[in-house]
C-alpha positions in Angstrom: 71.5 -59.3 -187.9 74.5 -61.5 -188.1 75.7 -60.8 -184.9 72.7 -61.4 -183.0 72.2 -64.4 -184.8 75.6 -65.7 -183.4 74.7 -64.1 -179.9 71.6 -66.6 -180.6 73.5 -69.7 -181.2 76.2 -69.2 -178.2 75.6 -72.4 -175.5 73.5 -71.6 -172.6 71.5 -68.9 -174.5 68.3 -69.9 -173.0 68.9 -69.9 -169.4 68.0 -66.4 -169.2 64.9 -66.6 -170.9 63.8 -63.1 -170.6 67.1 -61.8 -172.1 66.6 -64.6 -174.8 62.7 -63.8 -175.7 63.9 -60.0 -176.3 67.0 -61.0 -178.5 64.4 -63.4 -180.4 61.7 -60.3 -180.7 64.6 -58.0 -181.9 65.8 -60.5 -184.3 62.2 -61.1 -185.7 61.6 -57.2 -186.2 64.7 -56.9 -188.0 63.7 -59.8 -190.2 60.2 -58.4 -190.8 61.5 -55.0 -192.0 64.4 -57.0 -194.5 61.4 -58.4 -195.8 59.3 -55.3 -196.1 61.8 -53.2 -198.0 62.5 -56.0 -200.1 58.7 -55.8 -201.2 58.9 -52.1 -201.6 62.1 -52.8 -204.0 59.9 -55.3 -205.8 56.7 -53.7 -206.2 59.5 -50.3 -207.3 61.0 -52.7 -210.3 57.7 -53.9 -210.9 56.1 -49.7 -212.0 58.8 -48.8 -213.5 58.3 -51.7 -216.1 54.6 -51.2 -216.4 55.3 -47.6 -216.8 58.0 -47.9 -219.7 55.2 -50.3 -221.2 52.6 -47.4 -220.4 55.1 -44.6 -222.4 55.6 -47.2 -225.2 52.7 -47.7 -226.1 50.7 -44.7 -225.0 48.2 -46.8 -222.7 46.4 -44.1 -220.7 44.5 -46.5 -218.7 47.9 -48.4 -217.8 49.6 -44.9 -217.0 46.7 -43.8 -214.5 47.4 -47.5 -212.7 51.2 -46.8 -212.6 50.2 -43.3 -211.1 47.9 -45.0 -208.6 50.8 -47.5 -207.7 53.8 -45.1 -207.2 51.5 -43.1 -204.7 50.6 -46.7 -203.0 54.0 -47.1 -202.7 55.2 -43.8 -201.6 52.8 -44.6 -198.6 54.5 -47.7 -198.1 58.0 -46.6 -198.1 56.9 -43.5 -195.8 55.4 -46.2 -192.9 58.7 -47.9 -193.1 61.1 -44.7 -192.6 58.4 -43.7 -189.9 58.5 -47.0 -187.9 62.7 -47.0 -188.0 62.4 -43.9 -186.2 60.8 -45.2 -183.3 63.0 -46.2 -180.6 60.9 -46.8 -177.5 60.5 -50.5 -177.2 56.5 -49.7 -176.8 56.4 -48.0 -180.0 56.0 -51.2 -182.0 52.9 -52.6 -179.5 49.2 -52.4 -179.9 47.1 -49.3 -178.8 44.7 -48.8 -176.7 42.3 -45.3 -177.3 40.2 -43.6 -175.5 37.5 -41.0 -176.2 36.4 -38.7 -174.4 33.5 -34.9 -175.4 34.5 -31.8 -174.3 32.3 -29.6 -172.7 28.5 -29.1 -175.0 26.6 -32.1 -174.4 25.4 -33.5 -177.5 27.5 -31.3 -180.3 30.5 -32.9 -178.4 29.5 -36.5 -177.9 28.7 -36.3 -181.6 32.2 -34.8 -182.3 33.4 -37.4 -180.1 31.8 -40.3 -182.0 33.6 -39.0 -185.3 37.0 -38.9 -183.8 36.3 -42.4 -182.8 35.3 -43.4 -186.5 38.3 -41.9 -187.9 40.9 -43.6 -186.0 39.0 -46.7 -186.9 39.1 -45.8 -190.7 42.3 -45.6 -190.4 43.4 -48.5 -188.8 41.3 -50.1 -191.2 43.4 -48.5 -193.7 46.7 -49.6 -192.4 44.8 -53.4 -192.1 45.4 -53.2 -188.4 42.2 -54.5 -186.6 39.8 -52.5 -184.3 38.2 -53.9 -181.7 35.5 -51.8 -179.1 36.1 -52.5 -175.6 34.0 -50.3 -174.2 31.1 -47.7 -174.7 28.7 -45.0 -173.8 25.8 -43.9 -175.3 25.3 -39.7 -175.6 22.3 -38.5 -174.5 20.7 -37.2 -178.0 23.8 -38.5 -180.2 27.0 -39.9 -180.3 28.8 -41.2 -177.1 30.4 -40.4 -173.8 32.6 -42.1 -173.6 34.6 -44.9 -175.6 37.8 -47.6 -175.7 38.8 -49.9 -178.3 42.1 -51.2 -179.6 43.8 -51.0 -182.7 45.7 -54.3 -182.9 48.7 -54.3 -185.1 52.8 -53.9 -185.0 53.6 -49.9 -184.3 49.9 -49.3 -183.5 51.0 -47.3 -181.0 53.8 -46.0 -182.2 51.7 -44.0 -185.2 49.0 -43.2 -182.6 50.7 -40.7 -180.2 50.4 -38.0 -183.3 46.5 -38.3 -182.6 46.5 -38.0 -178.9 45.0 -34.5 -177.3 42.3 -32.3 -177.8 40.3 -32.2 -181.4 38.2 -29.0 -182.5 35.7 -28.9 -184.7 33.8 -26.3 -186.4 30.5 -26.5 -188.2 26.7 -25.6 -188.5 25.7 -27.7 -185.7 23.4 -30.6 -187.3 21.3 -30.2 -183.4 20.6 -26.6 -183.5 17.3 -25.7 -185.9 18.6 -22.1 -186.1 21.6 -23.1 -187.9 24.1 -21.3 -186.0 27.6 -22.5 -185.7 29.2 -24.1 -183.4 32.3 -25.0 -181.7 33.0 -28.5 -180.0 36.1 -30.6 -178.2 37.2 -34.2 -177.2 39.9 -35.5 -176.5 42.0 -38.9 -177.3 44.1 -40.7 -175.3 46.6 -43.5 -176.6 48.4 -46.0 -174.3 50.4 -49.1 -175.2 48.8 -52.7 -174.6 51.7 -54.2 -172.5 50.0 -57.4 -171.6 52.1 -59.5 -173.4 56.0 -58.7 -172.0 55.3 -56.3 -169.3 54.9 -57.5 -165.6 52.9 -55.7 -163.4 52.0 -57.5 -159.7 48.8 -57.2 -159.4 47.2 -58.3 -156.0 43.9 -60.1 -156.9 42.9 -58.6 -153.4 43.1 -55.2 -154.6 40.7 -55.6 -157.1 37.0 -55.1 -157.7 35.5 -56.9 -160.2 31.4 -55.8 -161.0 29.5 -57.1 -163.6 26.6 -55.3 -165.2 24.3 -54.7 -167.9 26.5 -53.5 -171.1 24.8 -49.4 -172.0 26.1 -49.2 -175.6 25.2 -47.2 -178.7 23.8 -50.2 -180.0 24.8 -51.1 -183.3 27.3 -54.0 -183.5 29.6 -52.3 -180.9 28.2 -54.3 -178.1 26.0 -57.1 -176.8 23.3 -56.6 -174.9 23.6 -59.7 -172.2 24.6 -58.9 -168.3 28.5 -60.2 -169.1 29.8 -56.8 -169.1 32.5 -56.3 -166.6 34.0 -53.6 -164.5 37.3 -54.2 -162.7 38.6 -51.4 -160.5 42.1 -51.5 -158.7 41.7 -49.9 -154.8 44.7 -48.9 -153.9 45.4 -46.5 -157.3 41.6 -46.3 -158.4 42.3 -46.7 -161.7 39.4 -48.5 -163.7 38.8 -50.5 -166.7 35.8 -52.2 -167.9 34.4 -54.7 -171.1 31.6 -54.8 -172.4 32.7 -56.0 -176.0 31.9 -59.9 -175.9 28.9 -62.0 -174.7 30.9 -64.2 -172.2 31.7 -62.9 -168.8 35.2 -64.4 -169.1 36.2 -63.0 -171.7 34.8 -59.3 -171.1 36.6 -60.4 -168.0 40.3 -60.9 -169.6 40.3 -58.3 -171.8 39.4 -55.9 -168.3 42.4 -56.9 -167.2 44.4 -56.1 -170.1 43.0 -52.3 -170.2 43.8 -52.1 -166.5 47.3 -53.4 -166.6 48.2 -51.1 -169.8 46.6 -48.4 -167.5 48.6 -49.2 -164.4 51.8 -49.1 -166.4 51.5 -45.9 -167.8 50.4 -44.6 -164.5 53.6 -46.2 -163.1 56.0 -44.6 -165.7 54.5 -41.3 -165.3 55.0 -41.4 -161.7 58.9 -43.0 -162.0 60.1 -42.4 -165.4 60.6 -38.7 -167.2 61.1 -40.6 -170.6 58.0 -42.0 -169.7 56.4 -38.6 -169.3 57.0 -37.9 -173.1 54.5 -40.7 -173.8 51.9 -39.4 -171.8 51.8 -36.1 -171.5 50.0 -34.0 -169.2 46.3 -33.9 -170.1 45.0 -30.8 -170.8 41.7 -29.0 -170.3 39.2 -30.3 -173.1 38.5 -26.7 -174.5 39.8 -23.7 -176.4 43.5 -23.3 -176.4 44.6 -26.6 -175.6 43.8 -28.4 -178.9 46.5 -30.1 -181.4 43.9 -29.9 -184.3 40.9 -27.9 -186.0 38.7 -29.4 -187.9 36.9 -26.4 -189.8 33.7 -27.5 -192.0 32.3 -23.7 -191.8 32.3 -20.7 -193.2 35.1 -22.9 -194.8 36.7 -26.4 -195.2 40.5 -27.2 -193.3 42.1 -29.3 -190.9 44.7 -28.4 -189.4 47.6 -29.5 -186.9 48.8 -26.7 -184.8 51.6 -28.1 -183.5 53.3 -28.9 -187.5 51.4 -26.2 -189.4 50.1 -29.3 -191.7 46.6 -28.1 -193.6 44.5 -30.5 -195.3 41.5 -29.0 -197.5 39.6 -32.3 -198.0 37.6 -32.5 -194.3 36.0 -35.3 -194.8 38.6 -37.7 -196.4 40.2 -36.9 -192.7 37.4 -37.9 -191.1 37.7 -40.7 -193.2 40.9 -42.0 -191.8 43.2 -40.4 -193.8 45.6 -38.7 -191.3 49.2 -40.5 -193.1 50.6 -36.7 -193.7 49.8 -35.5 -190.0 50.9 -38.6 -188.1 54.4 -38.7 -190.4 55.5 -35.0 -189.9 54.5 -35.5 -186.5 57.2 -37.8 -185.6 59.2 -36.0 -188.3 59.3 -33.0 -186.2 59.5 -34.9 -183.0 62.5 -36.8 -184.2 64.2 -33.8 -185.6 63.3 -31.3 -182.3 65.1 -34.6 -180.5 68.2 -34.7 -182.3 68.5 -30.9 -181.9 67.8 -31.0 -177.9 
């Protein structure tokens, strides 16, 4: 930190002002972890004397807090090791997910719908906030399709454990014989790269359509003709908004889909590193999934590609996925440092 704060005050530091704004963003990352481990040193200091006060005096009540607290904290501490082992300088940006049902009509748009509320518990969780962008309605249930954003520092960093192809297996809540059934979708996670990322984008290659937005209703989206559909010719690749009532707006945040989805189409085509990001999509169906989601004839999720089983279903489905997303990256960064 002290040498790039010296690199910082050298004369003429500024004239390159993109090499300065990435010093400056470096600098402010480092500051913001100094401060964050210096909270999870406090908040340490802090239960260890409520918990000698706890043993002291034999306060149950004051124990079971303590309890609560170290596992609070142990949560803490394990986002911080997780976000020093990312590397790529779009780990530490904003996500942007998509949803998308298998195969199965409405047992899949249903599933698909749940995926969708779990990442959204848990970027609730993690006091990131979750915005939808843009959505489908199923035919019976659930949805067809669906983006949104998780805004917040290493959003997409912790999101690339969650991308691929979900199962789920369960009496189907659709079929009045009770028979069980088996049902995929798929999530994809790109980085939001509006902010430090330039992409050319000739205003003549794009077409912008406005339309009536075809939600699920709810408070996902309005119901006004401000919804907005920008597709780029040459590449075809599409974005729409249909989040906010003004046209402008719908309109900007477009824009900010399409670029992030321009950018990772460019870095698949030119970068291999880039390819580790995004990797090739597979078919939405059996064999290519990363996790099962088992309600019946019993209860387990599991992640096929760490071995990690969780017996509590629906506290996943809840947003709690802390223990698949960190051995995730804990395996990643250890297959790394071995290749």
């Amino acid at each position: 930190m002290t040498r790039l704060e010296k690199e910082a005050s050298k004369p003429g530091f500024w004239d390159d002002q993109e090499a300065a704004q990435a010093l400056m963003s470096k600098m402010s990352d480092i500051k913001d972890d100094i401060v964050a481990w210096e909270k999870a040193d406090d908040d340490a200091e802090e239960l260890e004397i409520m918990n000698e006060l706890a043993v002291s005096e034999g306060d149950e009540a004051l124990a079971s807090d303590v309890e609560r607290g170290f596992r609070r904290l142990k949560r803490y501490a394990d986002d911080l090791e997780l976000r020093s082992w990312f590397t790529d300088p779009l780990d530490s940006h904003s996500a942007i997910v998509t949803v998308h049902p298998g195969a199965g009509g409405t047992e899949s748009q249903d599933w698909a719908e749940m995926l969708m509320r779990m990442v959204i518990q848990w970027s609730k969780d993690k006091h990131y906030q979750a915005s939808v962008y843009e959505i489908a309605a199923g035919d019976e249930a659930g949805i067809k399709t669906a983006t949104f954003t998780i805004q917040g520092k290493y959003a997409y960093g912790f999101l690339q454990a969650v991308r691929g192809v979900h199962r789920l297996v369960r009496i189907s809540p659709f079929d009045y014989g009770g028979r069980r059934h088996t049902s995929f979708a798929s999530v994809d996670v790109i980085p939001e790269v509006e902010r430090d990322v330039q992409i050319t984008i000739d205003p003549a290659d794009l077409r912008i359509e406005t339309y009536r937005s075809t939600g699920a209703g709810g408070q996902h989206v309005n119901v006004t003709d401000s919804a907005v559909r920008i597709t780029h010719m040459p590449t075809g690749v599409m974005a729409q908004c249909q989040n906010e009532r003004s046209q402008t707006k719908n309109k900007e945040t477009a824009m900010i889909i399409l670029r992030a989805r321009l950018y990772e189409r460019i870095q698949e085509e030119q970068a291999r590193e880039a390819a580790e990001r995004h990797k090739q999509k597979k078919e939405i169906a059996w064999g290519s999934q990363i996790m099962s989601y088992v309600l019946h004839p019993y209860q387990l999720v599991k992640d096929h590609r760490t071995g990690v089983e969780k017996g509590n279903v629906q506290a996943v489905l809840d947003g709690d996925l802390d223990d698949f997303i960190i051995e995730y990256h804990r395996q990643r960064i250890s297959e790394a440092a071995d290749g």
